[in-house]
C-alpha positions in Angstrom: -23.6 -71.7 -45.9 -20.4 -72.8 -46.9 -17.6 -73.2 -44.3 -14.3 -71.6 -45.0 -10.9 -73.0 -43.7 -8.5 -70.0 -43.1 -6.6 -70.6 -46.6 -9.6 -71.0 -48.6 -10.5 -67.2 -47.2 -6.9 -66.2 -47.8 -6.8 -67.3 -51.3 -10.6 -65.8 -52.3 -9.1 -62.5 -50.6 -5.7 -62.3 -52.4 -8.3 -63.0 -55.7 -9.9 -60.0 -54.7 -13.2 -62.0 -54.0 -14.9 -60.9 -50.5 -16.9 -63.9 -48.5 -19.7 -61.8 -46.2 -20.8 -65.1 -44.6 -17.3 -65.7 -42.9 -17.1 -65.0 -39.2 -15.0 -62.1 -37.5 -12.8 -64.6 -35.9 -11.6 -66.0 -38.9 -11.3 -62.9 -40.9 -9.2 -62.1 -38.1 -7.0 -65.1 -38.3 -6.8 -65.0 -41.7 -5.4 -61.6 -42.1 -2.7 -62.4 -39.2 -2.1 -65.1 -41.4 -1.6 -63.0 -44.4 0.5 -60.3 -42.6 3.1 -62.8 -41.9 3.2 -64.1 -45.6 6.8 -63.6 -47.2 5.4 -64.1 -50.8 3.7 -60.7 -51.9 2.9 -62.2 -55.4 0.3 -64.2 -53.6 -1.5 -60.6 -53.9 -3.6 -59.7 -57.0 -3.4 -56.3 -55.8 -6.1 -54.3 -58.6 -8.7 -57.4 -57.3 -8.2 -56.2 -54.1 -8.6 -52.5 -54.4 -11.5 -53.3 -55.9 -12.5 -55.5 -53.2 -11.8 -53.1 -50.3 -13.2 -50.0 -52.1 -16.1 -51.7 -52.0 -16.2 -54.2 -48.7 -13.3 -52.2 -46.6 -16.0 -51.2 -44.0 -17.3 -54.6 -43.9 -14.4 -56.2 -43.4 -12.4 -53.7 -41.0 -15.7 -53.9 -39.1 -14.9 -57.6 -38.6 -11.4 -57.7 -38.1 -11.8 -54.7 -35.2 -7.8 -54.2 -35.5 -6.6 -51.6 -37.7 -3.1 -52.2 -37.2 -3.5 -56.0 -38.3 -5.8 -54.8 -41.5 -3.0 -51.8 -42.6 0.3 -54.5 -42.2 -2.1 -56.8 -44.8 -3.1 -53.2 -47.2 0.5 -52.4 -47.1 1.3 -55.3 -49.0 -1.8 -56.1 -50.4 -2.1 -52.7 -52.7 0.0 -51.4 -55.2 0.8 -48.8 -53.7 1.6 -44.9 -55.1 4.6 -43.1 -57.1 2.9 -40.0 -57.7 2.6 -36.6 -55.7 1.4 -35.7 -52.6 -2.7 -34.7 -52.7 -5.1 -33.0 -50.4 -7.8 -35.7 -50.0 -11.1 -35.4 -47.4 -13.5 -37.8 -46.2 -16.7 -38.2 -44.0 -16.3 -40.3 -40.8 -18.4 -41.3 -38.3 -18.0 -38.9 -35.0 -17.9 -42.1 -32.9 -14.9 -43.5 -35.1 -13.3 -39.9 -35.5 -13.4 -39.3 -31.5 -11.6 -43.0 -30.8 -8.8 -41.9 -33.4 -9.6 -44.8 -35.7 -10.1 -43.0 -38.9 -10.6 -45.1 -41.8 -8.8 -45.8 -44.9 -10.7 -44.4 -47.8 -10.1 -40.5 -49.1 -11.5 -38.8 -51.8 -10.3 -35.5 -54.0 -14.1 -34.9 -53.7 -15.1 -32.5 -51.0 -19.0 -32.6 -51.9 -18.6 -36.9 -52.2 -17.3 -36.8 -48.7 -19.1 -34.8 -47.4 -22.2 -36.7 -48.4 -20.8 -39.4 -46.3 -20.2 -37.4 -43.6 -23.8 -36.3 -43.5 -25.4 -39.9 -45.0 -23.8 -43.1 -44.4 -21.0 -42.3 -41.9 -23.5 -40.2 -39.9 -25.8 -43.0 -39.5 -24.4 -43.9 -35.9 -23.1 -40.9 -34.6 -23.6 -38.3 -36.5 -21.0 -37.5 -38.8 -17.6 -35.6 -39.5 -16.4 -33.7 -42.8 -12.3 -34.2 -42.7 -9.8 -32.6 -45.3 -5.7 -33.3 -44.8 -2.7 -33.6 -46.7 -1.6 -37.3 -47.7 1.8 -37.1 -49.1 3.0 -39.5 -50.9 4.2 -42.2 -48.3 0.8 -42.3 -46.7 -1.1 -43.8 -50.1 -1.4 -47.3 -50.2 -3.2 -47.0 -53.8 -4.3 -44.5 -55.8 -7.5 -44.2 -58.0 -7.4 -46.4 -61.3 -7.7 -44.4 -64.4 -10.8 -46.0 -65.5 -12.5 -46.0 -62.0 -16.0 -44.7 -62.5 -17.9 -47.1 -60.0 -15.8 -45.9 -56.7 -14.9 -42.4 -57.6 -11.4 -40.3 -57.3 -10.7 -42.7 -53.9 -7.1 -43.4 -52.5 -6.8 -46.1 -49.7 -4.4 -44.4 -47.7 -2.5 -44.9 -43.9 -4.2 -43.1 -41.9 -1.5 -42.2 -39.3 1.0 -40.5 -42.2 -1.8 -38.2 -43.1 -1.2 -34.5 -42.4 -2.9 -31.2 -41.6 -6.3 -33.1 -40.5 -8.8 -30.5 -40.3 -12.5 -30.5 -39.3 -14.2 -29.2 -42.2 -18.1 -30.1 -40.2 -20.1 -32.2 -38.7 -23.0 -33.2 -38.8 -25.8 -34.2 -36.8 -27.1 -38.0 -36.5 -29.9 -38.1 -39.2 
């Protein structure tokens, strides 16, 4: 296994390039480290929507600080110039009844709702959420081209409004 320093982490995350075999700790250094940066070009910021669409889970899991992980989104992504949308998204019941909703919505009721009753139910059982994310609240929007992550915005979970319970679902 290779051994990452805290700036060789930094700069394979700014690349967009995730490292699984990196402990919580320094994941969790590094992205204190990478909130108090003062150069946002460091950020290649399509790399890492990529990146999080796909590893988010992985590496919020890690870090275990949600405020620490949206400072870094919030100047990591591109963020959004576009309207306000209703989005939804299946969460975990155990992460929906702590408040610590995550970061990825979908215009697709029937793709989150497969979440809510597949992978996000795994735990817990699972929750089918719809809400309002105006414009403010989207750190980055779907790329035109996406195909491989869907309609997804990574959005701030605390600016989101009109969350409603849609269903829930039992722990398969």
């Amino acid at each position: 296994m290779i051994k990452h320093s805290l700036h060789s982490l930094a700069k394979q995350f700014c690349s967009g390039i995730y490292v699984n075999s990196t402990d919580a700790a320094l994941w969790r250094e590094t992205f204190t480290y990478l909130a108090d940066a003062n150069d946002d070009a460091i950020f290649l910021k399509n790399k890492i929507q990529s990146l999080w669409l796909t590893y988010g889970g992985d590496v919020r899991a890690k870090i275990k600080d949600d405020a620490l992980v949206l400072k870094v989104l919030k100047k990591a992504l591109a963020g959004y110039a576009g309207e306000g949308v209703t989005l939804y998204r299946g969460e975990s019941w155990f992460l929906f009844d702590q408040n610590a909703i995550g970061f990825c919505w979908t215009l697709s009721e029937e793709t989150a709702s497969n979440y809510a009753k597949g992978l996000n139910a795994v735990e817990s059982g699972g929750v089918l959420l719809k809400c309002y994310a105006p414009a403010e609240s989207i750190l980055a929007a779907p790329e035109a081209d996406q195909t491989t992550h869907g309609n997804v915005f990574i959005c701030d979970p605390g600016k989101l409004l009109r969350l409603t319970t849609l269903a829930l679902f039992p722990k398969p």
